[in-house]
C-alpha positions in Angstrom: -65.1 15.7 -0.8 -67.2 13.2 1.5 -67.2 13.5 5.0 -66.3 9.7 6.3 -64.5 7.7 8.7 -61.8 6.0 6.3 -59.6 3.5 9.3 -59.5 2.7 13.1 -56.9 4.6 14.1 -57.1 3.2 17.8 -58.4 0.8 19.9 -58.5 2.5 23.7 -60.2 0.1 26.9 -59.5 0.4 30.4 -57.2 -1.9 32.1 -56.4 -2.8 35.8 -52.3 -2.5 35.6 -51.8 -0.7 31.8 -48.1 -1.8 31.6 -48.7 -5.5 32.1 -51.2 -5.6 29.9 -49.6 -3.3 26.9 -46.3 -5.9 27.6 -48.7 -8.8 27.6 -50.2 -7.9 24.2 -46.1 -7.0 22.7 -44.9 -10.0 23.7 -47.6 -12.9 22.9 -49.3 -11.0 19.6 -46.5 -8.3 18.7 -49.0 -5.1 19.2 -47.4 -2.3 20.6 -48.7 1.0 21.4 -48.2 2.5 18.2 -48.5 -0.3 15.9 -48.3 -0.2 12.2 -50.8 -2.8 10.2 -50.6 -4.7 7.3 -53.0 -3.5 4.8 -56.6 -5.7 5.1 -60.1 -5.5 5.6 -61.4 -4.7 8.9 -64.9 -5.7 10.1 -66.8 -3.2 12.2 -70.2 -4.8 13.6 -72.4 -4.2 16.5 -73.4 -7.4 18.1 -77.1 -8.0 19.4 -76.9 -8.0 22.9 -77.3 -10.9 23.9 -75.4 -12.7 21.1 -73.3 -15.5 21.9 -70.1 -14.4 19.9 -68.4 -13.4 22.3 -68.9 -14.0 26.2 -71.5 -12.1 28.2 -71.0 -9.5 30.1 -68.1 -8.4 28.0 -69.0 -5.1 25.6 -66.4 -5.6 22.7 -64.4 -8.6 21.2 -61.1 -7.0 19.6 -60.4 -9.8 16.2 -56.5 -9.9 14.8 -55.6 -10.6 11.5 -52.8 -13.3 11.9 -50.4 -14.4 9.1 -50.1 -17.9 10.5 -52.1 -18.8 12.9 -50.8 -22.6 13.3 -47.2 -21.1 14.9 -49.3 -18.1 17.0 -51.2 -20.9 18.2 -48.0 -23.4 19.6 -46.3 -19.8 20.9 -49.4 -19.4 22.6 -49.8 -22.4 23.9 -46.0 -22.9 25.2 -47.0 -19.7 27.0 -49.6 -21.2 29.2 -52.7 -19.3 27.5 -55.6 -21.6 27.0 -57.1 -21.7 23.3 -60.0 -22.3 22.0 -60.7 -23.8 18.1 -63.7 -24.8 17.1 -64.0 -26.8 13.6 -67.1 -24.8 12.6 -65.6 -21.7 12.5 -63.2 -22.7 10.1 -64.4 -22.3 6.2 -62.2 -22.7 2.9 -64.5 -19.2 2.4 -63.9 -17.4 5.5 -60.6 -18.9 7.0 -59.2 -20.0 10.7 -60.1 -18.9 13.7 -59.6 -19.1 17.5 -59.6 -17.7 20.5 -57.8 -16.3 23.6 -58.7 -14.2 26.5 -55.7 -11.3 27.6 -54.7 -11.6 31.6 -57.5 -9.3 32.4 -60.1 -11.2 30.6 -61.4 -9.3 27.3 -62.0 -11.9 24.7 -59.8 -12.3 21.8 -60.1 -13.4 18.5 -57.6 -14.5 16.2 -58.5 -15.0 12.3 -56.4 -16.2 9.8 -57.4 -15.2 6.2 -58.1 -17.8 3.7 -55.3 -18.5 1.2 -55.8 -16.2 -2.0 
């Protein structure tokens, strides 16, 4: 037997008003509190500190795993929440990205896997 972490089992941040927030989160990327996941890699990967990533002063960027990020995008967007796509970060290797920000500001990023 070997003594190892083997999942996230949680994500836990602070938040000004919890409710709007969890709601926010159900209704624009269907997380809810408990919230059952599609089997798939997940990165874990301390940043420098001053990387450029993600925007400063924030500790964490949270990165979902999207099955098509095209429609997510035009919900999103009918929604009022700005987007950002870059064409660089998109790779026939690596897949789609972009990125959001939730009401209270922590940065969001949304990947879309390549094809297999």
């Amino acid at each position: 037997m070997v003594g190892k972490a083997v999942g996230i089992c949680g994500v836990f941040f602070r938040s000004r008003d919890t409710a709007a927030l969890g709601q926010w989160y159900e209704t624009h990327l269907g997380v809810t509190g408990f919230w059952q996941q599609e089997a798939g890699m997940t990165v874990f990967a301390p940043f420098k500190a001053d990387t450029d990533y993600f925007p400063p002063g924030r500790q964490w960027m949270i990165n979902f795993r999207v099955d098509d990020l095209d429609a997510l995008l035009q919900k999103l967007r009918a929604a009022g929440i700005a987007i950002e796509t870059r064409a660089e970060w998109d790779t026939p290797e690596t897949g789609r990205f972009a990125r959001i920000a939730d009401p209270e500001g922590n940065p969001i990023e949304l990947w879309e896997p390549p094809a297999a």
